[in-house]
Short mmCIF file of the C-alpha atoms (twelve columns), coordinates in Angstrom:
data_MODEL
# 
_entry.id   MODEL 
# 
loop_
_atom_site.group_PDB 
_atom_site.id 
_atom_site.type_symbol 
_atom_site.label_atom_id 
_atom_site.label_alt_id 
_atom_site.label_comp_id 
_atom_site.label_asym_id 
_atom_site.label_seq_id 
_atom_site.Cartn_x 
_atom_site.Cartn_y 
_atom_site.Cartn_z 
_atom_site.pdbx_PDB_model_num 
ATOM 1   C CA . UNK A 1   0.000   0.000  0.000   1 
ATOM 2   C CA . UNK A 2   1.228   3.281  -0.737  1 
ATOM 3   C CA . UNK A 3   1.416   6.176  2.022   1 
ATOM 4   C CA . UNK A 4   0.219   8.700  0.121   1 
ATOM 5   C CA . UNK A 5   0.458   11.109 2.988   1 
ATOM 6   C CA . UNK A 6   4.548   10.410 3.057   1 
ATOM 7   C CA . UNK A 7   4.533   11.093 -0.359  1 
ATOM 8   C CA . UNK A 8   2.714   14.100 -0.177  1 
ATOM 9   C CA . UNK A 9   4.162   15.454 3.147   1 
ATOM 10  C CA . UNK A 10  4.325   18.770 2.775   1 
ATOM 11  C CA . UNK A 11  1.093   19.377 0.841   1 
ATOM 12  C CA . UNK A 12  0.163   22.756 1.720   1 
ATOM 13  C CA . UNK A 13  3.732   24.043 0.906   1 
ATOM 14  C CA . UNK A 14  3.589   22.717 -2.228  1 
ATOM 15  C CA . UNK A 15  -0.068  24.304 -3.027  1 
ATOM 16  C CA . UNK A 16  1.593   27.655 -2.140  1 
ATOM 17  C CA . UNK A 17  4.138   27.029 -4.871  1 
ATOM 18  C CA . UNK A 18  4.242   23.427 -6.808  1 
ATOM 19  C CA . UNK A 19  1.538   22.775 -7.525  1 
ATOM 20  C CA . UNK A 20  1.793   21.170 -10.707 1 
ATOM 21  C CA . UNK A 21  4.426   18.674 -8.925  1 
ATOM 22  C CA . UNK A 22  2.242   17.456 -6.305  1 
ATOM 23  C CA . UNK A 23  -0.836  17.027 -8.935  1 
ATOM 24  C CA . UNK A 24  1.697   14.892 -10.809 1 
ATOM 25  C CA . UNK A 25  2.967   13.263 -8.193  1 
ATOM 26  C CA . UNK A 26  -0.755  11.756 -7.459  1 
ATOM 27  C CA . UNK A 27  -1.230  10.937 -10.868 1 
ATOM 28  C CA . UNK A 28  1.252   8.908  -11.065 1 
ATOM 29  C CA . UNK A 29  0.902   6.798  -8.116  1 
ATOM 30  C CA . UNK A 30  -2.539  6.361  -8.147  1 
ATOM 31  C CA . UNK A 31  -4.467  3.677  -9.605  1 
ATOM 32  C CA . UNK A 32  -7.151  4.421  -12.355 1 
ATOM 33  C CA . UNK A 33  -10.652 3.817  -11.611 1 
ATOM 34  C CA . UNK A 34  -12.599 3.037  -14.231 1 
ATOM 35  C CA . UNK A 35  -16.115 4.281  -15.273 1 
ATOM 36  C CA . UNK A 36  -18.107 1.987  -13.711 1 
ATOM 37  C CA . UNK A 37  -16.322 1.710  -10.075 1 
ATOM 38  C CA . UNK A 38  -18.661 2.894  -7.086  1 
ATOM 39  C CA . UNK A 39  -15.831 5.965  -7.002  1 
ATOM 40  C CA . UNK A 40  -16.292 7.049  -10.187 1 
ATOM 41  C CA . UNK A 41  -19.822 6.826  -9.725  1 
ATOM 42  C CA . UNK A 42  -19.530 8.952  -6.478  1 
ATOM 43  C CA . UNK A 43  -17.339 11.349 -7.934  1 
ATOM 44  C CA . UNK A 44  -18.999 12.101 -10.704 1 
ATOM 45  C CA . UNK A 45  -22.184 12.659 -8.427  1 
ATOM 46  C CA . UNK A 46  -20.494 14.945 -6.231  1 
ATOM 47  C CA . UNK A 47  -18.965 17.054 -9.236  1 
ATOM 48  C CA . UNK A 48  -22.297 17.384 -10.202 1 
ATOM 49  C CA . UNK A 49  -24.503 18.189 -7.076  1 
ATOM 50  C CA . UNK A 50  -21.873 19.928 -5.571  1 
ATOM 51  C CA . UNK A 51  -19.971 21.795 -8.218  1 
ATOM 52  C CA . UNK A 52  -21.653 22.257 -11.318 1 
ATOM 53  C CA . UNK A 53  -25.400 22.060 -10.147 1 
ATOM 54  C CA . UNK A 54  -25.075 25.265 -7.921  1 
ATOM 55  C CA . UNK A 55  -22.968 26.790 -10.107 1 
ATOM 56  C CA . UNK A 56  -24.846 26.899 -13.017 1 
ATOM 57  C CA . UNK A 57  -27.787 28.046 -10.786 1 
ATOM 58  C CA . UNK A 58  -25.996 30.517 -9.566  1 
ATOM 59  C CA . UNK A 59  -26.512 29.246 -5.982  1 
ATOM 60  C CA . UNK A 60  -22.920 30.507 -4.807  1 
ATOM 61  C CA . UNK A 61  -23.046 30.160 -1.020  1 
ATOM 62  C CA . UNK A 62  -23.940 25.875 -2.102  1 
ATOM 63  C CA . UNK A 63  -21.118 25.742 -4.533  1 
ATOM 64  C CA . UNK A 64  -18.593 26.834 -2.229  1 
ATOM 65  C CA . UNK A 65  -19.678 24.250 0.357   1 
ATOM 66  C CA . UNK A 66  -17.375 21.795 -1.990  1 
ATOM 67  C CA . UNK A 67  -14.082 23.583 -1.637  1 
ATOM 68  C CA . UNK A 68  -11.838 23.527 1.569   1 
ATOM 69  C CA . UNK A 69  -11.077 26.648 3.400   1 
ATOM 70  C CA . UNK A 70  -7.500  26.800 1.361   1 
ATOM 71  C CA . UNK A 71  -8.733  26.197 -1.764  1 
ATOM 72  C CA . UNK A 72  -7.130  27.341 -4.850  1 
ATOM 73  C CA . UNK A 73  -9.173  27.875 -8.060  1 
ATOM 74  C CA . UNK A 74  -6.614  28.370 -11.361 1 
ATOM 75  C CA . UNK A 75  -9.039  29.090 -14.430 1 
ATOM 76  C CA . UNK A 76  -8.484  31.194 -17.875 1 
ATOM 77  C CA . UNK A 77  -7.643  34.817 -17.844 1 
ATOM 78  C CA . UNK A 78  -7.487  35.571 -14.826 1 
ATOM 79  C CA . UNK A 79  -4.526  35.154 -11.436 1 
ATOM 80  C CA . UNK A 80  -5.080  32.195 -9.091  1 
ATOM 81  C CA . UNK A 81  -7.944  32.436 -6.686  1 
ATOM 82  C CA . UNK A 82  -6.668  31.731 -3.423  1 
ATOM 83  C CA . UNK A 83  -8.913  30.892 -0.143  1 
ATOM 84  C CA . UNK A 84  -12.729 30.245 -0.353  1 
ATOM 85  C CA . UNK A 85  -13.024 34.246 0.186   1 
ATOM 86  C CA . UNK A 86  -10.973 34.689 -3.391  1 
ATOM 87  C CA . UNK A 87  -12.701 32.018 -4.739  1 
ATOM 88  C CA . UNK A 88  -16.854 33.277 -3.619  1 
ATOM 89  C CA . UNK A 89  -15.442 36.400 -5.223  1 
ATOM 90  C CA . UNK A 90  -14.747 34.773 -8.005  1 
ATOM 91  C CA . UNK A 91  -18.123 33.252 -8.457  1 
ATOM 92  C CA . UNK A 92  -20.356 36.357 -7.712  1 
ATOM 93  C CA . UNK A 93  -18.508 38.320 -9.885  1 
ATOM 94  C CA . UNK A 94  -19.478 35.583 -12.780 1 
ATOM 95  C CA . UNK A 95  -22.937 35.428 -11.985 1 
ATOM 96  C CA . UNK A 96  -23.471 39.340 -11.234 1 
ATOM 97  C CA . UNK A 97  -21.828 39.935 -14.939 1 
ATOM 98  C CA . UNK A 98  -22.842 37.218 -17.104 1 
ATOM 99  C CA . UNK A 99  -25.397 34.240 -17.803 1 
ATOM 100 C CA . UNK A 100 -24.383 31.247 -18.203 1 
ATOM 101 C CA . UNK A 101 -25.979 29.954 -21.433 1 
ATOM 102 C CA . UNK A 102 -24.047 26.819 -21.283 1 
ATOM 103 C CA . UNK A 103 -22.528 24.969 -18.368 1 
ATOM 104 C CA . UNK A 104 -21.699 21.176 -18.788 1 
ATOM 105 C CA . UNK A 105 -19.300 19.198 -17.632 1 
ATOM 106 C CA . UNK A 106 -18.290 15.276 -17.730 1 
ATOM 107 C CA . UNK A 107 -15.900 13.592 -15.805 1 
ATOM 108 C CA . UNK A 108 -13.829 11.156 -17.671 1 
ATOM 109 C CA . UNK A 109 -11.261 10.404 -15.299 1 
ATOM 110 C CA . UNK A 110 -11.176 9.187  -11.619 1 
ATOM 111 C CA . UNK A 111 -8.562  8.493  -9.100  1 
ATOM 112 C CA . UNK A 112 -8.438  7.845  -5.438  1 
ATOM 113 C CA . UNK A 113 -5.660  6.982  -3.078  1 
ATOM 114 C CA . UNK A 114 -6.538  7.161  0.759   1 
ATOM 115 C CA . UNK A 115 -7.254  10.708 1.926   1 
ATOM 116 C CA . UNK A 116 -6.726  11.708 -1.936  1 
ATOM 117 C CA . UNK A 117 -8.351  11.774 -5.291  1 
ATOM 118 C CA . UNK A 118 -9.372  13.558 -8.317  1 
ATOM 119 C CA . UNK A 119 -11.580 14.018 -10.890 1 
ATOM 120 C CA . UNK A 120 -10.390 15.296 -14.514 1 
ATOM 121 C CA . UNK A 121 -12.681 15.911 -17.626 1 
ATOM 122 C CA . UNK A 122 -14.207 18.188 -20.186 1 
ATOM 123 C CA . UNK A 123 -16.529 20.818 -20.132 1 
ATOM 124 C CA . UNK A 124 -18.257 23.589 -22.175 1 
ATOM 125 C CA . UNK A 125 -19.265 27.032 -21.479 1 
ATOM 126 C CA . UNK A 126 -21.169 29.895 -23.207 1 
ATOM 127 C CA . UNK A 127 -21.414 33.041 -20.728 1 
ATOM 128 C CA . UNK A 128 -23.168 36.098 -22.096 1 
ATOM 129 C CA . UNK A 129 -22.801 39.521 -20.429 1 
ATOM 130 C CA . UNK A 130 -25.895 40.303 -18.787 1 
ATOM 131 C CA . UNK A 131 -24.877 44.532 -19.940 1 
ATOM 132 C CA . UNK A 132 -24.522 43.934 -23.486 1 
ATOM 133 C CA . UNK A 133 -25.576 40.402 -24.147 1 
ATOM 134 C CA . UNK A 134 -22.070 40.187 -26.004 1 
ATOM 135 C CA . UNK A 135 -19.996 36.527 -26.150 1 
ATOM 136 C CA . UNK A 136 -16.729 37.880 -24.630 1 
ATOM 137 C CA . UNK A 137 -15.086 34.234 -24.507 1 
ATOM 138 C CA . UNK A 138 -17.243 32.759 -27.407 1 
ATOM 139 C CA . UNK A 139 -18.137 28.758 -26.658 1 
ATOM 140 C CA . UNK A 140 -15.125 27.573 -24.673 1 
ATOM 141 C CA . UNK A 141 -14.365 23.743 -24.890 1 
ATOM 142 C CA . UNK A 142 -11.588 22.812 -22.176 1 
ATOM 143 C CA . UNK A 143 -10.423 20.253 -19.792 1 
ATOM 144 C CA . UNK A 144 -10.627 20.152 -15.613 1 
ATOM 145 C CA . UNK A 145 -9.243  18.550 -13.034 1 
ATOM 146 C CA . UNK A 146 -10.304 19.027 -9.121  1 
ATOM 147 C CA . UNK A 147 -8.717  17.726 -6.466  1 
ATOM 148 C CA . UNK A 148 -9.906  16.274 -3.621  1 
ATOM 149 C CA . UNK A 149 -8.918  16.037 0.178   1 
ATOM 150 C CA . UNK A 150 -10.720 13.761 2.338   1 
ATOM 151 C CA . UNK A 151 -11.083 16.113 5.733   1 
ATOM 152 C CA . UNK A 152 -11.134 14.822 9.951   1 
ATOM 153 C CA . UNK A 153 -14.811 13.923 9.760   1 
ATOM 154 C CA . UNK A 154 -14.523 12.276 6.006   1 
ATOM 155 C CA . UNK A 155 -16.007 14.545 4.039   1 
ATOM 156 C CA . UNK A 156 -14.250 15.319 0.624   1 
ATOM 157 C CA . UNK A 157 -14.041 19.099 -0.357  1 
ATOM 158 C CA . UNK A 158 -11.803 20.521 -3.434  1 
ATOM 159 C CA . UNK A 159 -8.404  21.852 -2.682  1 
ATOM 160 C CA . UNK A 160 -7.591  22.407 -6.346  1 
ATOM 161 C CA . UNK A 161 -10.098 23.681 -9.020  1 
ATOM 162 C CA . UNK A 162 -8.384  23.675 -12.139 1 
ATOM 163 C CA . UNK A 163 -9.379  24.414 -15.823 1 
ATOM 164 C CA . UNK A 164 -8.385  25.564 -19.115 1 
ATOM 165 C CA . UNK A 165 -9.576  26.412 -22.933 1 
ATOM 166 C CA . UNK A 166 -8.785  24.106 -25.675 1 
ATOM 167 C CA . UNK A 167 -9.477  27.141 -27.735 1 
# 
């Protein structure tokens, strides 16, 4: 069995500054799970009721129930979003500016390791300013990747929201 939290001693250090290393780090020493595992399944659920659900809504104070109180969001155009108080920022300013005409998502990729997993995948996204009803970003096709941390009482929140344009 392998101690992921040996391997990943450390973590929060390396959030502040590697955070590409420790991402590939768990990658690479965790086993794939494949669609149809019960984690896959309960991944994919809790991307979706927890993540994208309230975020397409608009239901901000419900989508940041998901991320941990360190958080860091890295998405397009914009300077990492550090802390859940950078991050709610973050989403009200998205919902007070634009609508989101299009918001899916679909997790193709699972992996868990003890206290550890993610979830990686596509998604598209059509936001239209709600001053001008202009297409700033046009339809943006990308690829995600959150990462979980289990917490003490064994719930999993996001500690890394990451995502990027194909475009």
């Amino acid at each position: 069995m392998i101690d992921i939290e040996r391997i990943l001693g450390g973590w929060r250090a390396l959030m502040r500054g590697r955070t590409v290393l420790a991402i590939s780090a768990l990658f690479a020493i965790s086993p794939a799970v494949g669609e149809a595992s019960p984690d896959a399944q309960f991944f994919a659920q809790q991307v979706r009721e927890r993540y994208v659900e309230p975020f397409r809504e608009g239901d901000v104070d419900q989508w940041m129930k998901a991320f941990s109180a360190d958080a860091i969001a890295l998405h397009n155009y914009r300077d990492a979003d550090r802390g859940r108080d950078a991050i709610r920022a973050f989403g009200e300013m998205v919902h007070s500016a634009f609508l989101l005409a299009q918001y899916d998502v679909e997790v193709t990729d699972v992996r868990v390791n003890g206290p550890w997993a993610y979830t990686a995948g596509v998604y598209t996204s059509r936001l239209v300013s709600k001053r001008d009803g202009s297409e700033p970003f046009g339809l943006q096709r990308g690829k995600f990747v959150l990462l979980w941390e289990r917490d003490g009482a064994g719930e999993w929140l996001i500690t890394l929201d990451m995502g990027n344009s194909s475009e």
